[in-house]
C-alpha positions as CSV (number, residue, x, y, z in Angstrom):
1,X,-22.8,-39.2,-9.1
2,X,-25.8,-41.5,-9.3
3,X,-29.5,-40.8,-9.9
4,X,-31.8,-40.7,-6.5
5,X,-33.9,-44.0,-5.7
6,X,-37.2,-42.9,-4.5
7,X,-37.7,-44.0,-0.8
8,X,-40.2,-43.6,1.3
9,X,-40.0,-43.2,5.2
10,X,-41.9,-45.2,7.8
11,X,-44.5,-42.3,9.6
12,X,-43.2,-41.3,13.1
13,X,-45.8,-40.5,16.0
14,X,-44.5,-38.3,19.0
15,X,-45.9,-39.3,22.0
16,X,-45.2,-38.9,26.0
17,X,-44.7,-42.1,28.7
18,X,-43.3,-43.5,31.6
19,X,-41.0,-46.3,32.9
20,X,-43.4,-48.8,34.1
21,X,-43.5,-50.1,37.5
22,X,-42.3,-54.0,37.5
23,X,-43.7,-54.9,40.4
24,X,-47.3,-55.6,40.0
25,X,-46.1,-57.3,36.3
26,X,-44.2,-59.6,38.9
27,X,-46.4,-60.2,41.8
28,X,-48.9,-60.9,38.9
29,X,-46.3,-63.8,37.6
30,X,-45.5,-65.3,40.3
31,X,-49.1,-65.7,41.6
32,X,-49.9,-67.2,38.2
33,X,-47.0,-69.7,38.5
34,X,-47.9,-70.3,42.1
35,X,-51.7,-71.5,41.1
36,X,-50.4,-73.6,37.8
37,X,-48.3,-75.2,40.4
38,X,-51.0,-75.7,42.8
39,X,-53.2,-77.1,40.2
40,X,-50.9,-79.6,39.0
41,X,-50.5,-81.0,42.3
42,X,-54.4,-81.3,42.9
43,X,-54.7,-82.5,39.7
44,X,-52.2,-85.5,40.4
45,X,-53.6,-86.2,44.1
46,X,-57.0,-86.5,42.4
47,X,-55.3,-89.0,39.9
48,X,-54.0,-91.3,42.6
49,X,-57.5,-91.6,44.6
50,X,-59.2,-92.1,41.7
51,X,-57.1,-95.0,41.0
52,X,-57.2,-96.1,44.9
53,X,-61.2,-95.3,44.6
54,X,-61.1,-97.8,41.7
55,X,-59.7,-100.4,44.0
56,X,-61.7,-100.1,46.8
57,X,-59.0,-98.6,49.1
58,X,-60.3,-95.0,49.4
59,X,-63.5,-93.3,50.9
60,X,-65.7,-91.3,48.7
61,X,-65.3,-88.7,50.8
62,X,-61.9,-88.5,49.9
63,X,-62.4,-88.4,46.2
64,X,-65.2,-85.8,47.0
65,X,-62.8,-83.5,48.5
66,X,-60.4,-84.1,45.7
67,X,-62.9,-83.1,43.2
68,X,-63.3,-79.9,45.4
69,X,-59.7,-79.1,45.7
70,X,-59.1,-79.8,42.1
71,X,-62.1,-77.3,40.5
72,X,-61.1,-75.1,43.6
73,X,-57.6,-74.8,42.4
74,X,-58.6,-74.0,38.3
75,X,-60.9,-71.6,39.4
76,X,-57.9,-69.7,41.3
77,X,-55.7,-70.8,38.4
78,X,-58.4,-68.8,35.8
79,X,-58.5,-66.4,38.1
80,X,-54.7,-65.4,38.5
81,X,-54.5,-65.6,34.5
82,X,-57.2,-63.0,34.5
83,X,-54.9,-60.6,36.3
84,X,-52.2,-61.5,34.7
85,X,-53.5,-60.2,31.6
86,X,-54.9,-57.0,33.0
87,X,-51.5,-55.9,34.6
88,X,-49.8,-57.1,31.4
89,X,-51.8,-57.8,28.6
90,X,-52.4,-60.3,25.9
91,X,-48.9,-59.8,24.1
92,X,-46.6,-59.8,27.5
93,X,-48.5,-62.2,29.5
94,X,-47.8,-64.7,26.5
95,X,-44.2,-64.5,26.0
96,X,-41.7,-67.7,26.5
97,X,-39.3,-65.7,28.8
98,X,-41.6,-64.0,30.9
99,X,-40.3,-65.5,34.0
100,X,-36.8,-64.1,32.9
101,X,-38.2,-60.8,31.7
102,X,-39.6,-60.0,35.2
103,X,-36.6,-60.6,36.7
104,X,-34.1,-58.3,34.5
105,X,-37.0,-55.8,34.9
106,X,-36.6,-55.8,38.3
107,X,-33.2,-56.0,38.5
108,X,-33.2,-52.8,36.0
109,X,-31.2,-55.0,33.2
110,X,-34.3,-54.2,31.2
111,X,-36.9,-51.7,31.2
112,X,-40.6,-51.2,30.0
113,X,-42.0,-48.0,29.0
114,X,-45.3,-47.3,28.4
115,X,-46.1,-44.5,25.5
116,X,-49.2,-42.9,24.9
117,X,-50.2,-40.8,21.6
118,X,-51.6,-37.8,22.4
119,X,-55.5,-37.3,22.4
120,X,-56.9,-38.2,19.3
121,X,-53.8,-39.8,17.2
122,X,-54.6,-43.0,15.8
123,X,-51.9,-45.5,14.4
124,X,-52.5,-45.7,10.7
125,X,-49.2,-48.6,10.7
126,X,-47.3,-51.2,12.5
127,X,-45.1,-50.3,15.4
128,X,-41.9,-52.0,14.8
129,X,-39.1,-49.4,17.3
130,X,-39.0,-46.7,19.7
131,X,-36.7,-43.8,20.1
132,X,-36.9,-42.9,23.7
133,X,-35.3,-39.6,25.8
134,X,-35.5,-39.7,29.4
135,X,-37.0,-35.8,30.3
136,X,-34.4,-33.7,31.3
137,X,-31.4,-35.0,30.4
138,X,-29.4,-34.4,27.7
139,X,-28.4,-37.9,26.6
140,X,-28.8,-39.8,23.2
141,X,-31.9,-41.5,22.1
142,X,-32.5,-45.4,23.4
143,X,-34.0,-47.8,21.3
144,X,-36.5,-49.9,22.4
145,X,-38.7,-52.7,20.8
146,X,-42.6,-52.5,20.1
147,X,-44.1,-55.2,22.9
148,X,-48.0,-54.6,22.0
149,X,-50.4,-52.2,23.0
150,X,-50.9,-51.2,26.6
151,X,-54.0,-53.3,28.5
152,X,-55.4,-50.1,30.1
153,X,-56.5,-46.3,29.3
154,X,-54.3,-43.7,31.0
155,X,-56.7,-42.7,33.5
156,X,-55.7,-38.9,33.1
157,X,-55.1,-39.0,29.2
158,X,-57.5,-41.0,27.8
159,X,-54.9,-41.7,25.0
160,X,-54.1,-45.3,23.0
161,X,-50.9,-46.6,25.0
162,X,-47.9,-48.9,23.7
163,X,-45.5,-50.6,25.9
164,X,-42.2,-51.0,24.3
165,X,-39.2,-53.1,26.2
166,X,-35.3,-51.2,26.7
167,X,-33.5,-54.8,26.9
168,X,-30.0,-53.6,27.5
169,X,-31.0,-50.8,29.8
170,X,-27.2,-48.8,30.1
171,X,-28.7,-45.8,30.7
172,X,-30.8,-47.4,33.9
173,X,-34.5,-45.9,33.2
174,X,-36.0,-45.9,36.2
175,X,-39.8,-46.9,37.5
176,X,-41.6,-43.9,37.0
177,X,-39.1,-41.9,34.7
178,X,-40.5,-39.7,32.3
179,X,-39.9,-40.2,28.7
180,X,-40.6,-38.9,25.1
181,X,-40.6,-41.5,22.5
């Protein structure tokens, strides 16, 4: 026999979600990438006529329309990082392997689900895990990590939402599928 250590449990929070939708997470990726692309080549072809401006061999004009094309393409560039981080927020939008992460998402490798705490439950402490069950089945719990909160307000719930991410998705949560986590 030994004497009990006292221990103290992390606080759980119940809460009901969904299997986000990857598809407007990856149209909003790739039309990020697509503009970062697009500025860097403007960015360059306003590098070489400022160098064949400096000799002489180019028009103004040319330069001028440079200029254009270049602030034209960072303003689209700004923009597409702007709805980047409405569709998936500060924490998401700035991962390393988000490029990666789109695709096992859509490839259901990998899941995100969306939680919201009911009306008026406030988190007091970090969110580190979630257990998840799909509704209506009778299958064990999946674990999935704490991403960050959700950008947007459930329009119908007006509750705080978390997105946590299923990476090894065996039991294939589906867009849409209803979970309790």
């Amino acid at each position: 026999t030994a004497s009990l250590a006292a221990t103290e449990l992390p606080p759980e929070f119940k809460g009901f979600g969904r299997v986000v939708d990857p598809a407007p997470l990856a149209a909003a990726v790739a039309e990020f990438a697509s503009a970062r692309a697009i500025v860097g080549a403007s960015e360059k072809e306003l590098g070489r006529l400022k160098t064949l401006a400096a000799q002489t061999n180019t028009s103004a004009r040319a330069l001028e329309a440079a200029w254009a094309a270049a602030d034209r393409d960072q303003a689209l560039a700004a923009a597409a990082r702007v709805r980047l981080l409405a569709v998936a927020g500060t924490t998401l939008s700035e991962r390393e392997n988000l490029a990666s992460l789109v695709t096992a998402l859509a490839t259901g490798d990998s899941a995100l689900v969306r939680i919201e705490l009911p009306a008026g439950e406030n988190l007091k402490s970090e969110l580190a895990i979630a257990r998840l069950v799909p509704l209506g089945e009778n299958v064990a719990a999946i674990e999935a990590k704490f991403v960050g909160p959700a950008p947007t307000v459930d329009p119908q719930t007006q509750a705080q939402g978390f997105l946590f991410l299923v990476e090894a998705n065996a039991s294939r949560l589906a867009p849409g599928a209803a979970v309790t986590g």
